[in-house]
C-alpha positions as protocol buffer text, in pm:
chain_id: "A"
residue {
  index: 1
  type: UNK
  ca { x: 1083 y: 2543 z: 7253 }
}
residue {
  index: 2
  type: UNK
  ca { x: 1196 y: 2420 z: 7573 }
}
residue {
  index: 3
  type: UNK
  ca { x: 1059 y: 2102 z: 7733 }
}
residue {
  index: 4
  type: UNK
  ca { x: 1079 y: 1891 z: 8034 }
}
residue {
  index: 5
  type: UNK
  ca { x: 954 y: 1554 z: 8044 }
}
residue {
  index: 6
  type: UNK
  ca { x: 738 y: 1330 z: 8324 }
}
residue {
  index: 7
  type: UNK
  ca { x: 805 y: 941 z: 8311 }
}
residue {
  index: 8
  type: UNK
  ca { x: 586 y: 747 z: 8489 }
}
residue {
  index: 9
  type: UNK
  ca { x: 596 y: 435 z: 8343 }
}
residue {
  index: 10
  type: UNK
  ca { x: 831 y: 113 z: 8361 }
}
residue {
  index: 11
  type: UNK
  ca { x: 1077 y: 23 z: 8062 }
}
residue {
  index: 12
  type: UNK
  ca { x: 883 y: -267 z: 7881 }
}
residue {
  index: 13
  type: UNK
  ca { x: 583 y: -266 z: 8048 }
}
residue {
  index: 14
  type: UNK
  ca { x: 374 y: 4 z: 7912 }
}
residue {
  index: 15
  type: UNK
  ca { x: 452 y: 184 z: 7611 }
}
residue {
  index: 16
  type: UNK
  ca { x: 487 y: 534 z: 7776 }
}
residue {
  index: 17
  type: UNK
  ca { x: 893 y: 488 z: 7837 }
}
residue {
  index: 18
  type: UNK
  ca { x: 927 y: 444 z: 7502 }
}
residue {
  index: 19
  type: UNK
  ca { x: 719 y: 711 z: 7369 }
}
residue {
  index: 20
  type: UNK
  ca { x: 844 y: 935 z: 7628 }
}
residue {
  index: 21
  type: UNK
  ca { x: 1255 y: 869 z: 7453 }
}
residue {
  index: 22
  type: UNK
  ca { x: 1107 y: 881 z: 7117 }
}
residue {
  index: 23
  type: UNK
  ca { x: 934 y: 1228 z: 7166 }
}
residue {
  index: 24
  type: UNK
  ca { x: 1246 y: 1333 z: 7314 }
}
residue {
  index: 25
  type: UNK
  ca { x: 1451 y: 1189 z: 7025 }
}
residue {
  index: 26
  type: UNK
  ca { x: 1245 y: 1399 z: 6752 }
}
residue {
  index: 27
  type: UNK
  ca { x: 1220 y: 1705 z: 7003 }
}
residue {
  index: 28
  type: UNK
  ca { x: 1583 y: 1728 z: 6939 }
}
residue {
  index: 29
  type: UNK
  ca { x: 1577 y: 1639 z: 6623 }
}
residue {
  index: 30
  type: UNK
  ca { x: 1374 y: 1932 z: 6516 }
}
residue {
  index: 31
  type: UNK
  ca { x: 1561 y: 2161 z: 6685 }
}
residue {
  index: 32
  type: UNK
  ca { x: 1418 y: 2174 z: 7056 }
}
residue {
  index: 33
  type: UNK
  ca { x: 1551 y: 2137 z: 7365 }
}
residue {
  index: 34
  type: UNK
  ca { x: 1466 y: 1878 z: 7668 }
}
residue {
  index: 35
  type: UNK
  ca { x: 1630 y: 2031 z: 7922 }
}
residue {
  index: 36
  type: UNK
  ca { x: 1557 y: 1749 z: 8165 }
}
residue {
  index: 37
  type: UNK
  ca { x: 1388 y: 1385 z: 8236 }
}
residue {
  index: 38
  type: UNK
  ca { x: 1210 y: 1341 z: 8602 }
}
residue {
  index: 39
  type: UNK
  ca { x: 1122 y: 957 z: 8631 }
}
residue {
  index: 40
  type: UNK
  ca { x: 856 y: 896 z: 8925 }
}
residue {
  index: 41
  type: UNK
  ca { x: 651 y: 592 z: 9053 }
}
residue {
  index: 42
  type: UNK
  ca { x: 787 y: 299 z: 8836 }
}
residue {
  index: 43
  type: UNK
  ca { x: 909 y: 518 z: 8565 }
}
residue {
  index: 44
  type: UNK
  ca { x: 1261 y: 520 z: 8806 }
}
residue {
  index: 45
  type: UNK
  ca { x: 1348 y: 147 z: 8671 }
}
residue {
  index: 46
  type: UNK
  ca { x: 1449 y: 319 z: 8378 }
}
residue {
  index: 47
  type: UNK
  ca { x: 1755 y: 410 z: 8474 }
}
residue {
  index: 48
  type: UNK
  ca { x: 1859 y: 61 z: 8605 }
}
residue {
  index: 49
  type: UNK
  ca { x: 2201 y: -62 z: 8484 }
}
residue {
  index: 50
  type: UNK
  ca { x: 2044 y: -399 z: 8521 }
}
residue {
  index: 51
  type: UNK
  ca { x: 1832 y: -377 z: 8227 }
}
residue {
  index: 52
  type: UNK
  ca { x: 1977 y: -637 z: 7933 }
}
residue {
  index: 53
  type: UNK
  ca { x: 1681 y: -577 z: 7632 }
}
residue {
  index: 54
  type: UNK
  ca { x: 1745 y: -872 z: 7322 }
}
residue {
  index: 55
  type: UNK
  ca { x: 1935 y: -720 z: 7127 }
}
residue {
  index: 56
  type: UNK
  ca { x: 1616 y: -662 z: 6842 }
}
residue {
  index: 57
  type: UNK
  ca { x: 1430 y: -449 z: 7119 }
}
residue {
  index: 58
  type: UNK
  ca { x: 1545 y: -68 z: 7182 }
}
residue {
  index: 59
  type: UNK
  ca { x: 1783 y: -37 z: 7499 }
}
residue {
  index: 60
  type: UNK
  ca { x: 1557 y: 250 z: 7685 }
}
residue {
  index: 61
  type: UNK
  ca { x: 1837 y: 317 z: 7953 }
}
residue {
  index: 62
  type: UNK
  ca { x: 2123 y: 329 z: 7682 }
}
residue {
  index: 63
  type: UNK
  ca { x: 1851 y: 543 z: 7471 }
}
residue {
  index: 64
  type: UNK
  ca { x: 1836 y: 793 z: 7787 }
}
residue {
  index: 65
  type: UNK
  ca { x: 2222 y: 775 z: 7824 }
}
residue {
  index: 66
  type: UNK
  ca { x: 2264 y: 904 z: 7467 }
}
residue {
  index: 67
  type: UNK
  ca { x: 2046 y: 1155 z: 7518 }
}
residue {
  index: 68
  type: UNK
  ca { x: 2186 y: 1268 z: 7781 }
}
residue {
  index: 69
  type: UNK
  ca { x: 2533 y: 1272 z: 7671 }
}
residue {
  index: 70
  type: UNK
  ca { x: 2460 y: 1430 z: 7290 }
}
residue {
  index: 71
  type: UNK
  ca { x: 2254 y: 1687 z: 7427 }
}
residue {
  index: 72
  type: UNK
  ca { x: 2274 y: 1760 z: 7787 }
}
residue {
  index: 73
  type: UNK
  ca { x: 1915 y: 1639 z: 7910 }
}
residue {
  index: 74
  type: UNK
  ca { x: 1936 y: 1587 z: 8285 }
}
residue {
  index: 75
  type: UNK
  ca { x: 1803 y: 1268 z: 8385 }
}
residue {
  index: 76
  type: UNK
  ca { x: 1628 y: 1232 z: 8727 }
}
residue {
  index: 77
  type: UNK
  ca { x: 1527 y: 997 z: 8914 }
}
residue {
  index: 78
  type: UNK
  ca { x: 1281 y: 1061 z: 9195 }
}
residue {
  index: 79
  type: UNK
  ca { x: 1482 y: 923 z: 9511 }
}
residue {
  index: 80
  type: UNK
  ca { x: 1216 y: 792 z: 9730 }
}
residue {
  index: 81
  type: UNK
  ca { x: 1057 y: 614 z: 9431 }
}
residue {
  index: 82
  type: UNK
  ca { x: 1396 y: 519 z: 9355 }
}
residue {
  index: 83
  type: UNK
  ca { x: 1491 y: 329 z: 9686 }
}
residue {
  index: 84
  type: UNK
  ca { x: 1165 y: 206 z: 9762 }
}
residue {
  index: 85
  type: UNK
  ca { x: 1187 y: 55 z: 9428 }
}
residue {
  index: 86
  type: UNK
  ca { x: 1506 y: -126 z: 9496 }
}
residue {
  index: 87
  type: UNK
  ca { x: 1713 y: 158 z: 9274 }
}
residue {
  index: 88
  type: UNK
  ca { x: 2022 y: 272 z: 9423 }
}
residue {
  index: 89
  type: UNK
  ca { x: 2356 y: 483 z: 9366 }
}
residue {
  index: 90
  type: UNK
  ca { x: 2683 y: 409 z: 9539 }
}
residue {
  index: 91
  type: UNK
  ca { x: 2634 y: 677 z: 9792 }
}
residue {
  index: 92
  type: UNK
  ca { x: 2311 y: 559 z: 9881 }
}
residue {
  index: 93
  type: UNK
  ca { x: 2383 y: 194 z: 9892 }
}
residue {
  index: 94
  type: UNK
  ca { x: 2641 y: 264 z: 10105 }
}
residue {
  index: 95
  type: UNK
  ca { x: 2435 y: 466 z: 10324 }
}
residue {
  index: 96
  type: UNK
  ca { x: 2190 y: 233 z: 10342 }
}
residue {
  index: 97
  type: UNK
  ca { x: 2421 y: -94 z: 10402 }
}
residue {
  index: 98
  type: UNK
  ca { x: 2394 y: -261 z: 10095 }
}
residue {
  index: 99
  type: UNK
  ca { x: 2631 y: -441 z: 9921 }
}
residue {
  index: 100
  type: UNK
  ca { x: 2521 y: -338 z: 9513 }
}
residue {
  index: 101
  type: UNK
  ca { x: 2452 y: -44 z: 9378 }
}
residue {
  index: 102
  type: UNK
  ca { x: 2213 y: -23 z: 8976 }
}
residue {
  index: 103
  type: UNK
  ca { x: 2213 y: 363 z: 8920 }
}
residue {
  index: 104
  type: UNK
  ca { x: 2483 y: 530 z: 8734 }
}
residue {
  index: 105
  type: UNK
  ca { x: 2540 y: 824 z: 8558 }
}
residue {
  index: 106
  type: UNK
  ca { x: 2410 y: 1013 z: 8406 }
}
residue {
  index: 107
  type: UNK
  ca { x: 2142 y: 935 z: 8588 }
}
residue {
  index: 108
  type: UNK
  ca { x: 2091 y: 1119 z: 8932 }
}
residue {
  index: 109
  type: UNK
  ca { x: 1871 y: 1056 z: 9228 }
}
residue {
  index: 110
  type: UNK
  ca { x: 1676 y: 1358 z: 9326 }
}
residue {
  index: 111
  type: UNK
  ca { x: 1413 y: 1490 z: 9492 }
}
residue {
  index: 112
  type: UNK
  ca { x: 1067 y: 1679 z: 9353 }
}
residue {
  index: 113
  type: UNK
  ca { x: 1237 y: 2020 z: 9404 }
}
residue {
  index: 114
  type: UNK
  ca { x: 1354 y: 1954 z: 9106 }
}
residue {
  index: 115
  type: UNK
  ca { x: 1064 y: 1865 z: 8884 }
}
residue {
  index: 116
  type: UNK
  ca { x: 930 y: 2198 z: 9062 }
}
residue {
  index: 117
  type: UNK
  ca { x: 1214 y: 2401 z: 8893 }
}
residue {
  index: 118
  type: UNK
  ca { x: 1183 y: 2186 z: 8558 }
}
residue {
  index: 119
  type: UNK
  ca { x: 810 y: 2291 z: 8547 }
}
residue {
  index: 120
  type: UNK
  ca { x: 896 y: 2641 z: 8576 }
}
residue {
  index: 121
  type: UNK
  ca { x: 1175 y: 2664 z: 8364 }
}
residue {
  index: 122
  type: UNK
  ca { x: 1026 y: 2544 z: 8067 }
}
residue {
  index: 123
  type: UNK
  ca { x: 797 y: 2632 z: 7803 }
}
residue {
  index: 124
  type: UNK
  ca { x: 607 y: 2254 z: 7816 }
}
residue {
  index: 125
  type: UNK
  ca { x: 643 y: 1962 z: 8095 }
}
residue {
  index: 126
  type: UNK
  ca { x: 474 y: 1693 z: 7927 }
}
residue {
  index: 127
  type: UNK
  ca { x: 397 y: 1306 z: 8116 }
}
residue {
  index: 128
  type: UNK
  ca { x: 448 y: 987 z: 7983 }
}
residue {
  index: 129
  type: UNK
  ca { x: 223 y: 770 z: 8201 }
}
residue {
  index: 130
  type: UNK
  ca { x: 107 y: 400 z: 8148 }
}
């Protein structure tokens, strides 16, 4: 089975984030594939490479990294939440004037075209909300 997934909520906040990594996690685990992560609304701060857990607590952006890296998830992050939210890539910190940049990849700004074509090219889209 082939799933996408919808994060809505903020790393730390609300427990969606990390129920949204850990569904992922045993997706994959069991054999499935999450072909993609869209983070919306304040679900983008996920992918902040600002974020410094203790180290007892899980690292959610490192968590999404792995993920990412062991098992080619795309992880996307919603651009106009993204900016409005203070989250930025090089290109668009430069474009925008700003000095600092806390978006990296894997992680890549995007627009909801793309959730669009992860909804129809999978078998489940499933959202993590707070």
């Amino acid at each position: 089975m082939s799933y996408a997934l919808l994060v809505h909520a903020a790393p730390y906040s609300e427990q969606g984030a990390l129920s949204a990594l850990r569904f992922a996690q045993a997706a994959v685990a069991q054999g499935h594939r999450v072909s993609s992560v869209f983070f919306y609304r304040d679900g983008v701060h996920n992918a902040s490479t600002l974020m410094a857990p203790p180290q007892d607590e899980v690292h959610l952006a490192e968590g999404w990294r792995s993920l990412a890296q062991e098992h080619g998830t795309e992880l996307l992050i919603c651009v106009a939440a993204g900016l409005r939210r203070g989250l930025m890539s090089a290109e668009e910190s430069a474009r925008h004037g700003r000095e600092a940049h806390n978006l990296e990849p894997p992680f890549v700004l995007t627009g909801l075209g793309q959730l669009v074509d992860a909804m129809l090219g999978n078998d489940r889209v499933i959202t993590f909300a707070p």
